[in-house]
C-alpha positions as CSV (number, residue, x, y, z in Angstrom):
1,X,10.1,15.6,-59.2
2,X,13.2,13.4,-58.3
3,X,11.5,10.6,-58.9
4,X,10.0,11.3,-61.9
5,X,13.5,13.0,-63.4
6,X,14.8,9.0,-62.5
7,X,12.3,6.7,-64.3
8,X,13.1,9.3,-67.1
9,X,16.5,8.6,-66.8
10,X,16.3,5.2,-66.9
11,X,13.4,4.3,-68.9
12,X,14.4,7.0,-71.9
13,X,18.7,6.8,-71.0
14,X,19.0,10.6,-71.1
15,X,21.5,12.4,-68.8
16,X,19.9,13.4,-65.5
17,X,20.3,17.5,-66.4
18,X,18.3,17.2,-69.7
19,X,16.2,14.9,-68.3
20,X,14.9,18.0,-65.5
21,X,14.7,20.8,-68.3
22,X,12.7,18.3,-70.6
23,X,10.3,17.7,-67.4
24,X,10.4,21.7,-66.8
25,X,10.0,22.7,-70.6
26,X,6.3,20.0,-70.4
27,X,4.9,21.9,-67.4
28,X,5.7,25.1,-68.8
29,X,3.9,23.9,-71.8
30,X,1.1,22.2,-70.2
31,X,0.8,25.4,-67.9
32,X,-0.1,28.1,-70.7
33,X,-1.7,25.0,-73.1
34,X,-4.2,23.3,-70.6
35,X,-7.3,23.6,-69.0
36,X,-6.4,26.0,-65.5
37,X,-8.3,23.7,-62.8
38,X,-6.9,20.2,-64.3
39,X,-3.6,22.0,-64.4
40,X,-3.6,23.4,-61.5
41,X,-4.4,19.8,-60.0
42,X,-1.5,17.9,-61.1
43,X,1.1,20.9,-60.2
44,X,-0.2,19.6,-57.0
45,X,0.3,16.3,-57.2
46,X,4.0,16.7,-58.1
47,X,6.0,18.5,-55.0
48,X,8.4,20.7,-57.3
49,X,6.8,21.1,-60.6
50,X,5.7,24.5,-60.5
51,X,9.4,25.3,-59.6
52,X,10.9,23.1,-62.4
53,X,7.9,24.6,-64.8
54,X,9.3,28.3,-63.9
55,X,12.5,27.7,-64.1
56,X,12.1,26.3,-67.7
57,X,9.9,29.6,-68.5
58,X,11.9,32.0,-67.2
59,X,13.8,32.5,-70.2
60,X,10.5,32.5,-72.0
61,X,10.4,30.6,-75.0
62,X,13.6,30.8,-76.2
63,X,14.8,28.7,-73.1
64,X,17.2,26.1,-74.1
65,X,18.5,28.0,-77.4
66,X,15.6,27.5,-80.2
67,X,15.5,31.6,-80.9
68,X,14.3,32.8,-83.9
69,X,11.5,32.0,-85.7
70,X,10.7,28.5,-83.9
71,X,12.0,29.7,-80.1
72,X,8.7,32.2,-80.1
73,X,6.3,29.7,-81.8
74,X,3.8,28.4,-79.8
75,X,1.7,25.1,-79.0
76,X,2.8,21.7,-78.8
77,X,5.1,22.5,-81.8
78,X,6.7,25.0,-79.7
79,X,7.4,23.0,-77.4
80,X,9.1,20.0,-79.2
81,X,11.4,22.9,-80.7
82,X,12.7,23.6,-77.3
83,X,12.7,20.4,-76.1
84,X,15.0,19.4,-79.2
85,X,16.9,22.6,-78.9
86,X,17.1,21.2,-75.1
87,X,19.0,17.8,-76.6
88,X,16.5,15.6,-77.2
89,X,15.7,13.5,-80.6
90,X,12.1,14.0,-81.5
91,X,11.8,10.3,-80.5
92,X,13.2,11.0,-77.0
93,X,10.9,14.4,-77.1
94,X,7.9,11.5,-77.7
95,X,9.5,9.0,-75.3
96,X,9.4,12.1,-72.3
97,X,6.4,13.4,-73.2
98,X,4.4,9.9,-72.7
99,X,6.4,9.2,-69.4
100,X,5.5,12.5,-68.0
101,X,1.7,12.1,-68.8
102,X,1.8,7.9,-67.5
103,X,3.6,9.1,-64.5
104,X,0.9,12.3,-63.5
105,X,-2.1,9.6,-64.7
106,X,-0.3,7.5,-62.0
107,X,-0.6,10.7,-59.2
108,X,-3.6,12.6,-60.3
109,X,-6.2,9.7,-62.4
110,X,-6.8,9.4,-65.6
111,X,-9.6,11.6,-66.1
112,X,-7.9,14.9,-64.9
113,X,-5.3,13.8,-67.0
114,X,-7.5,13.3,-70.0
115,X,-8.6,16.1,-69.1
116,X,-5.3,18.1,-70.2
117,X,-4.4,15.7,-73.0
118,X,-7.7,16.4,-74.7
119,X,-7.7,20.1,-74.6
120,X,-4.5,20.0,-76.2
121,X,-4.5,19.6,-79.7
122,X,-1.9,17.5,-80.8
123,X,-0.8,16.4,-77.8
124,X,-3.1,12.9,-77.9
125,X,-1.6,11.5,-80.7
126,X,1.9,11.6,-79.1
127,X,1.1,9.7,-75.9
């Protein structure tokens, strides 16, 4: 996950700390969103993300301070509200998002990674 929470850092120029709950808050995401098997695969594939994904879950939705109305909403909306309520700018929330799915094509291939992407809805148009 280090070196993943790096390019992120340098390719998006967001501080190190946001940078890991951003990557935690898109596992989480992509955990209770995506297919189970293809899923499953890339948690693999990354040493650490199902620790980074639990950590950003573990306060359930509300993690990084949405609450109300949009900390319990669901989907990939759901899940740009926390990553804003995280820090970001819904540009950097687009920016992360793409580098997180270019980086797991990179470890896992592109078709378990389509895979994910295209069970999503939403989630295509955004990287």
């Amino acid at each position: 996950m280090d070196e993943l929470v790096e390019h992120i850092v340098g390719t998006v120029g967001i501080d190190r700390g946001v940078a890991e709950i951003a990557v935690g808050i898109i596992l989480d995401f992509l955990i209770k969103e995506g297919p189970e098997g293809a899923v499953n695969e890339l948690l693999t594939a990354l040493p650490g993300a199902r620790e980074a994904a639990a950590a950003a879950g573990a306060g359930g939705e509300e993690t990084g301070g949405a609450g109300g109305l949009f900390g319990t909403m669901g989907g990939l909306m759901g899940a740009a509200n926390r990553l804003m309520a995280a820090g970001l700018t819904m540009s950097q929330v687009q920016a992360v998002t793409r580098e997180v799915v270019a980086f797991a094509r990179k470890r896992l291939g592109e078709d378990a990674v389509g895979q994910i992407v295209g069970s999503i809805p939403g989630l295509g148009q955004i990287v």
